[in-house]
ZAVOMAR-577232 format. One record per residue: x, y, z of N, C-alpha, C in turn; residue number from 0. Coordinates in nm, 3 decimals. Layout:
BEGIN
n.X, n.Y, n.Z, ca.X, ca.Y, ca.Z, c.X, c.Y, c.Z, seq
X, Y, Z, X, Y, Z, X, Y, Z, NUM
...
END
This chain:
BEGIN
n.X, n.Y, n.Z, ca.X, ca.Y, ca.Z, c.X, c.Y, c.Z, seq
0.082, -0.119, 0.000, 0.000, 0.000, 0.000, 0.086, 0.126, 0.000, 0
0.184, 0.129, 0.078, 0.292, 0.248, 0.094, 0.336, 0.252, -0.029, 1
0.387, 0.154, -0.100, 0.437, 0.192, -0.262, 0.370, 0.248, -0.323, 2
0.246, 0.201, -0.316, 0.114, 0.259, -0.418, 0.111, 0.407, -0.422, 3
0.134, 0.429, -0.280, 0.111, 0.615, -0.242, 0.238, 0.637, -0.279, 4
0.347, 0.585, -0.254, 0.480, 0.651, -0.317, 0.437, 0.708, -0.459, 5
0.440, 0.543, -0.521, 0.446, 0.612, -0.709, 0.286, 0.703, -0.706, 6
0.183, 0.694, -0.668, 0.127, 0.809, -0.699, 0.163, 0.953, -0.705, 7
0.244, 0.960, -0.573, 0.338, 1.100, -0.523, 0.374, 1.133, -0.629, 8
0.508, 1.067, -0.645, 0.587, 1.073, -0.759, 0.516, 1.095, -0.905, 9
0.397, 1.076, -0.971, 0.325, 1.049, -1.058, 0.285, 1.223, -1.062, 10
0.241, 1.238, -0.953, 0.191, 1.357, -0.950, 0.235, 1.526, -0.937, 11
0.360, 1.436, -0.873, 0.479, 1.552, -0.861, 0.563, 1.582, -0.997, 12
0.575, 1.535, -1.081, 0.597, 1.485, -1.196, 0.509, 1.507, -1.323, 13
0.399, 1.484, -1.315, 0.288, 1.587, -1.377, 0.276, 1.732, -1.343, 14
0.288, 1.737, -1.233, 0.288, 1.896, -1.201, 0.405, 1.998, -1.237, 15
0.563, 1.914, -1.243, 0.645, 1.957, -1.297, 0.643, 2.009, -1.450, 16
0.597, 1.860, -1.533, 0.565, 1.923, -1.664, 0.477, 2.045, -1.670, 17
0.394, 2.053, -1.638, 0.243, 2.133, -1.616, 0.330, 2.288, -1.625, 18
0.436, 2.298, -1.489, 0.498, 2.430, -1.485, 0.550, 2.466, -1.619, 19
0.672, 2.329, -1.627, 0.716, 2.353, -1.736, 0.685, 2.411, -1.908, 20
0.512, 2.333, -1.908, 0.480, 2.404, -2.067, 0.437, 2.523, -2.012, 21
0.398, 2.568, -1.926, 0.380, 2.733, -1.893, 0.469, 2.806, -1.919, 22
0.558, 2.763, -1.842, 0.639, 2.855, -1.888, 0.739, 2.881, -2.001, 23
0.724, 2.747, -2.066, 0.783, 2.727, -2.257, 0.673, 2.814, -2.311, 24
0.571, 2.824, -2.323, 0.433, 2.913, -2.373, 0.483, 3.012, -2.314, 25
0.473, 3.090, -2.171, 0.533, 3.192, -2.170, 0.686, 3.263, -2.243, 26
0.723, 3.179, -2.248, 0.859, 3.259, -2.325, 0.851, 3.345, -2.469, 27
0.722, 3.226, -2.518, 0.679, 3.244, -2.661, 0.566, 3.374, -2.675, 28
0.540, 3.370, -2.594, 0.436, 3.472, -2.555, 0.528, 3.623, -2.497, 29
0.701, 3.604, -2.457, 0.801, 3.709, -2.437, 0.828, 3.770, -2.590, 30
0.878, 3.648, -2.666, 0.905, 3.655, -2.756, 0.843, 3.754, -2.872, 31
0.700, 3.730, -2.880, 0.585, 3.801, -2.986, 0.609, 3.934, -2.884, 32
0.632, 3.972, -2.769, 0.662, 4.098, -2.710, 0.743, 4.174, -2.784, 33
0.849, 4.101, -2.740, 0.999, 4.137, -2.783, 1.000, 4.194, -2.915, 34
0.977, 4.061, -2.985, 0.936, 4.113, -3.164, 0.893, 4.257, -3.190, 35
0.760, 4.259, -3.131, 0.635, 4.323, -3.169, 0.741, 4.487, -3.128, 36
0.821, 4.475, -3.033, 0.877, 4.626, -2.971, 1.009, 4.658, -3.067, 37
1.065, 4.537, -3.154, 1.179, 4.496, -3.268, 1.301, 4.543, -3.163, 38
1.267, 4.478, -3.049, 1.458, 4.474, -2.978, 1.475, 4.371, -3.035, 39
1.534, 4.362, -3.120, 1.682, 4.289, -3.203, 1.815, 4.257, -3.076, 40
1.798, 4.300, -3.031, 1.942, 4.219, -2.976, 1.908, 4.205, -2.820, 41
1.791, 4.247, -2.804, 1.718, 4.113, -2.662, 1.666, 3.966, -2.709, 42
1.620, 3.980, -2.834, 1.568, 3.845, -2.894, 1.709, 3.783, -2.928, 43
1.847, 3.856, -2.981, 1.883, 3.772, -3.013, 2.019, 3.680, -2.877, 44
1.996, 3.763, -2.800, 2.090, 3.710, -2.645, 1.970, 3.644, -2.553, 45
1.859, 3.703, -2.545, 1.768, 3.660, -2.435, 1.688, 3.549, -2.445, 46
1.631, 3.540, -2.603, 1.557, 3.466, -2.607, 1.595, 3.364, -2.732, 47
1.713, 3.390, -2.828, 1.713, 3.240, -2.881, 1.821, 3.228, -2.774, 48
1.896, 3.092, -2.819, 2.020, 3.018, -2.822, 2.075, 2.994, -2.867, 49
2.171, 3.056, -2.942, 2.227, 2.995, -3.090, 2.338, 2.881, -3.084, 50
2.385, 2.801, -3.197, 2.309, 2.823, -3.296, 2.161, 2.807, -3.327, 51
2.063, 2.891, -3.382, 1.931, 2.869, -3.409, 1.915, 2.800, -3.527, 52
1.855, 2.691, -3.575, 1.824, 2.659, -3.674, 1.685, 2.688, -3.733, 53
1.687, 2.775, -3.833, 1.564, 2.812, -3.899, 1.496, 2.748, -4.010, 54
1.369, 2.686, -4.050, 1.361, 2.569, -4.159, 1.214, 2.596, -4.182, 55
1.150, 2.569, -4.305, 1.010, 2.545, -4.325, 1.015, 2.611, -4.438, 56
0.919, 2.582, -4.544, 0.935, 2.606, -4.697, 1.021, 2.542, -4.785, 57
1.104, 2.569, -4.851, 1.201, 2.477, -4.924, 1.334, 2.505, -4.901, 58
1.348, 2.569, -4.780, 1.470, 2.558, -4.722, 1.506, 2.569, -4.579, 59
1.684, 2.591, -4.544, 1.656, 2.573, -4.393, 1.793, 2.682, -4.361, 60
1.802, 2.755, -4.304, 1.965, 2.804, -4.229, 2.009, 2.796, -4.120, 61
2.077, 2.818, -4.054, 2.130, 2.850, -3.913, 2.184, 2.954, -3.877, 62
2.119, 3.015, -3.785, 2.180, 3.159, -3.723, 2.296, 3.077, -3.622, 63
2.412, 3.142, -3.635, 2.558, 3.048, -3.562, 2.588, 3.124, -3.447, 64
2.538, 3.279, -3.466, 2.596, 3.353, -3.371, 2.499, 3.413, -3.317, 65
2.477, 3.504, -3.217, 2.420, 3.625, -3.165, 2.400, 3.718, -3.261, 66
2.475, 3.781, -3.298, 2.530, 3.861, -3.455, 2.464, 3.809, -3.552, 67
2.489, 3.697, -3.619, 2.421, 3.615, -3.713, 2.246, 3.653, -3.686, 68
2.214, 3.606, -3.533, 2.091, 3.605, -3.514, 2.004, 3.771, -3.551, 69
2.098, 3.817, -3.506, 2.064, 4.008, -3.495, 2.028, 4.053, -3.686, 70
2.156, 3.983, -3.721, 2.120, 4.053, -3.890, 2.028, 4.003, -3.972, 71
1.969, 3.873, -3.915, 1.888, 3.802, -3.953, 1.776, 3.875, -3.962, 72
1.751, 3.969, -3.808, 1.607, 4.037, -3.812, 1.645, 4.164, -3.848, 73
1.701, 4.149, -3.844, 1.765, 4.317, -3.906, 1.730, 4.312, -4.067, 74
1.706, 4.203, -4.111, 1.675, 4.188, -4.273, 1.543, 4.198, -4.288, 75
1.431, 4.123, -4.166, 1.339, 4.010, -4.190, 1.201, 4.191, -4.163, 76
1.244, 4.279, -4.047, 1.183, 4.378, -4.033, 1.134, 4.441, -4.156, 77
1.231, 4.473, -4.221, 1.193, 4.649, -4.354, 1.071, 4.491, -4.439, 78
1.146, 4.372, -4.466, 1.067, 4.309, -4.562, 0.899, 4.324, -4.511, 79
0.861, 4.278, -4.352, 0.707, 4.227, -4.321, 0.693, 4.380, -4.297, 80
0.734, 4.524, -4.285, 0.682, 4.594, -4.275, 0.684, 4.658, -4.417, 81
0.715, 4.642, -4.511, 0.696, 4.695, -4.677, 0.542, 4.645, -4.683, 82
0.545, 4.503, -4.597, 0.417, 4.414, -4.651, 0.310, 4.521, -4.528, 83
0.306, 4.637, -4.469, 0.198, 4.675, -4.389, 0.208, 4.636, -4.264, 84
0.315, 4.535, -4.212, 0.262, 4.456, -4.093, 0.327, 4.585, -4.002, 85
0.241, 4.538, -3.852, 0.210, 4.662, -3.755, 0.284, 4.551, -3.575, 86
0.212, 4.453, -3.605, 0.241, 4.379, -3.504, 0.187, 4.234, -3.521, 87
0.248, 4.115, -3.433, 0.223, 4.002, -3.433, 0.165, 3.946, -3.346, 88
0.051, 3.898, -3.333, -0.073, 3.850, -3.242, -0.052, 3.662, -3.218, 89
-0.081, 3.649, -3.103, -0.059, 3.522, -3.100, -0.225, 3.460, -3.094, 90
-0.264, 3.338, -3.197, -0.408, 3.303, -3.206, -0.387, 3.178, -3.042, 91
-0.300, 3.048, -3.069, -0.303, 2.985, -2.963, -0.152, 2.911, -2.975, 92
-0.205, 2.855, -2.852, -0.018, 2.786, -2.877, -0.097, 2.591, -2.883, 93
-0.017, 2.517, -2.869, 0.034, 2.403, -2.842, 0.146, 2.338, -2.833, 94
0.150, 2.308, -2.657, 0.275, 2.264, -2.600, 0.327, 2.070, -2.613, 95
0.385, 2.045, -2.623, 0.367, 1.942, -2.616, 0.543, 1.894, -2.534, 96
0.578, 1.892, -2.463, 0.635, 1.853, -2.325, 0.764, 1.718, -2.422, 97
0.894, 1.723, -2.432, 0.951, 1.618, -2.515, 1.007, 1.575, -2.398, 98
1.074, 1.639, -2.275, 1.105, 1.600, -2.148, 1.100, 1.696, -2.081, 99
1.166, 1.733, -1.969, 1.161, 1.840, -1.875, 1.250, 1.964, -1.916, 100
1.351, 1.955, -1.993, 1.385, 2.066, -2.060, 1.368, 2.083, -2.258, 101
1.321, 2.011, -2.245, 1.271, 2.025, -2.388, 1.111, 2.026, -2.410, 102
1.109, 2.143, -2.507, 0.925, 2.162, -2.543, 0.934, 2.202, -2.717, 103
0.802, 2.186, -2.740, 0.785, 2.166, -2.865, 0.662, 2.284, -2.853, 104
0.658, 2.393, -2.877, 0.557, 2.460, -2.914, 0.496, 2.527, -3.033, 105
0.398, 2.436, -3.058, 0.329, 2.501, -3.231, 0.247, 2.623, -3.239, 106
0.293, 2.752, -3.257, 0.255, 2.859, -3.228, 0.115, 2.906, -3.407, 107
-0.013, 2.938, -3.348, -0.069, 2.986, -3.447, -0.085, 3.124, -3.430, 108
-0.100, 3.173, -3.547, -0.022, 3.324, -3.518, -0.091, 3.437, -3.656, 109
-0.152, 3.545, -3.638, -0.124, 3.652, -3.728, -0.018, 3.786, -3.747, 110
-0.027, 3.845, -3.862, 0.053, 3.925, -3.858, -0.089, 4.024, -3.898, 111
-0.055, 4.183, -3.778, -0.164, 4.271, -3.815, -0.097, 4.377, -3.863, 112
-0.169, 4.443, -3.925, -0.136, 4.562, -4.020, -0.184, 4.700, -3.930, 113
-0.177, 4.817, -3.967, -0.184, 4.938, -3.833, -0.317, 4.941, -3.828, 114
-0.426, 4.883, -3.901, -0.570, 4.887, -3.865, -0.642, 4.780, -3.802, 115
-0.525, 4.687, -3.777, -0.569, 4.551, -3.675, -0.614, 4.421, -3.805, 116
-0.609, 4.470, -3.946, -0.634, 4.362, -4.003, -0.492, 4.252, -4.043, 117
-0.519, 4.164, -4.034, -0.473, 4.060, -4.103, -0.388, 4.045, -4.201, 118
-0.267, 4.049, -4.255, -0.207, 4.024, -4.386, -0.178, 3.903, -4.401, 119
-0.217, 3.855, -4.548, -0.239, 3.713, -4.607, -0.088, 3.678, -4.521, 120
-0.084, 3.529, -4.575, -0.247, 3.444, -4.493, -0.256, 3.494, -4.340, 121
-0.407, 3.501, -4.337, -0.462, 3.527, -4.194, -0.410, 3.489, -4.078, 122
-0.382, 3.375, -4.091, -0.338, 3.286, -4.009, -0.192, 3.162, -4.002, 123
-0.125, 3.213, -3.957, 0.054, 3.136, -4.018, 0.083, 3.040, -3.887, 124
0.213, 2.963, -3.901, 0.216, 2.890, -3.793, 0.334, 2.823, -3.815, 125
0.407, 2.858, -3.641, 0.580, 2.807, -3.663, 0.604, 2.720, -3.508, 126
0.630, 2.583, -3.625, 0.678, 2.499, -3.437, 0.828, 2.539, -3.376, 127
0.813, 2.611, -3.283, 0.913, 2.638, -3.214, 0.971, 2.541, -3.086, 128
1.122, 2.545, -3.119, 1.220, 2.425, -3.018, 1.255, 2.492, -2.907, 129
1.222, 2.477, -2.805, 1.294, 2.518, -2.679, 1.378, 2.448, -2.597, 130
1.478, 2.486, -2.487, 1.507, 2.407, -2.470, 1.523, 2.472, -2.315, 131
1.555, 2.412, -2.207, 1.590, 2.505, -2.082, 1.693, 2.501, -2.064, 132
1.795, 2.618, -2.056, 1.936, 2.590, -2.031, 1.949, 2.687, -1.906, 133
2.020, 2.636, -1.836, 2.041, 2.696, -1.678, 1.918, 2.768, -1.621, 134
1.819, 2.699, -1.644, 1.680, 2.700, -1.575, 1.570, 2.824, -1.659, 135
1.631, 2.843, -1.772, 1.552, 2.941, -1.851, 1.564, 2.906, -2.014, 136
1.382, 2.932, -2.006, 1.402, 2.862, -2.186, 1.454, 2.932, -2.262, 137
1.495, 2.841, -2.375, 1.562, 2.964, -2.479, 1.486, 2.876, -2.624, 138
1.477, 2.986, -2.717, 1.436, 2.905, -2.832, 1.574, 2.860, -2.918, 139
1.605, 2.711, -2.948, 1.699, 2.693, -3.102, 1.669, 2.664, -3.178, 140
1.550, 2.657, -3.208, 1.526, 2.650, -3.343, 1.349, 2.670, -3.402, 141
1.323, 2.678, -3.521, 1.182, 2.732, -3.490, 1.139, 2.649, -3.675, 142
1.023, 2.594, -3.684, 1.022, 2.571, -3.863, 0.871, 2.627, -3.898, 143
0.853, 2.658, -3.992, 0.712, 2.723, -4.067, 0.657, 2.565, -4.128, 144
0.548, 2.599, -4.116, 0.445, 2.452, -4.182, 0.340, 2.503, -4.186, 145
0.264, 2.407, -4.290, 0.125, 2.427, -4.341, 0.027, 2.486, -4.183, 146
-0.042, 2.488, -4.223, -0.158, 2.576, -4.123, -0.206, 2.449, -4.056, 147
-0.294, 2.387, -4.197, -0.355, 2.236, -4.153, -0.263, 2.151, -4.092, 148
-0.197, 2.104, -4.124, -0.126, 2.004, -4.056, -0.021, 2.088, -3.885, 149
-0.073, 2.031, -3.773, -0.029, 2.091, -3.659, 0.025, 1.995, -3.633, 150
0.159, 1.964, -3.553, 0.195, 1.837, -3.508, 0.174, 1.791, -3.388, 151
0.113, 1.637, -3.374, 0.096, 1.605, -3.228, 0.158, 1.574, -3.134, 152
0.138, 1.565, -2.998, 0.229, 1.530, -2.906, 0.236, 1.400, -2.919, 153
END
């Protein structure tokens, strides 16, 4: 009987760990669309990836190697989505899905709004982002773009 209540303990202490854990992998991602949305470039690229970042989805893939690397990256990616109107980036929902205790998998659905709150094609975009926890704080390394429809499961 005492075992029984042990591994329940344990069962539950252990669920509750994960539990923190995708919170706060979702929270980071939820720092992140902050961060973006204010274009500090070089808090996103020390605070919140990890490099190297590996970037992938569409018909190709790169790696940001450095901090630097990471910085000129958005330093490119800005003038382009704002030529396109965009104003800021809205988060629709997340899905966490827990790979162990420092690793999370979060499939972020997402718009990009324009300065009147609408939408620029497509409405609705979506990037699974890699986290990982390193010295007790997540960091993203890597992130890929995919179809809308297809979300991946835990």
């Amino acid at each position: 009987m005492n075992t029984r209540i042990i591994a329940l303990l344990v069962f539950i202490s252990c669920s509750v760990a994960y539990a923190d854990n995708a919170d706060d992998a979702g929270a980071k991602i939820h720092e992140y669309f902050e961060v973006f949305n204010a274009r500090d470039i070089q808090k996103i690229a020390s605070e919140i990836y990890s490099t190297p970042v590996h970037v992938g989805g569409g018909t190709g893939h790169r790696v940001l190697a450095t901090p630097e690397a990471a910085a000129a990256n958005l330093a490119e990616l800005y003038p382009v989505i704002e030529a396109q109107g965009w104003h800021e980036s809205v988060i629709d929902n997340l899905k966490i899905c827990m790979a162990s205790d420092s690793l999370a998998l979060v499939d972020t659905r997402y718009s990009r709004l324009d300065s009147n709150g609408e939408p620029i094609a497509p409405a609705i975009r979506t990037n699974l982002y890699v986290l990982q926890s390193i010295d007790g704080e997540w960091r993203i390394v890597a992130f890929y773009g995919h179809d809308n429809d297809k979300r991946p499961g835990c």
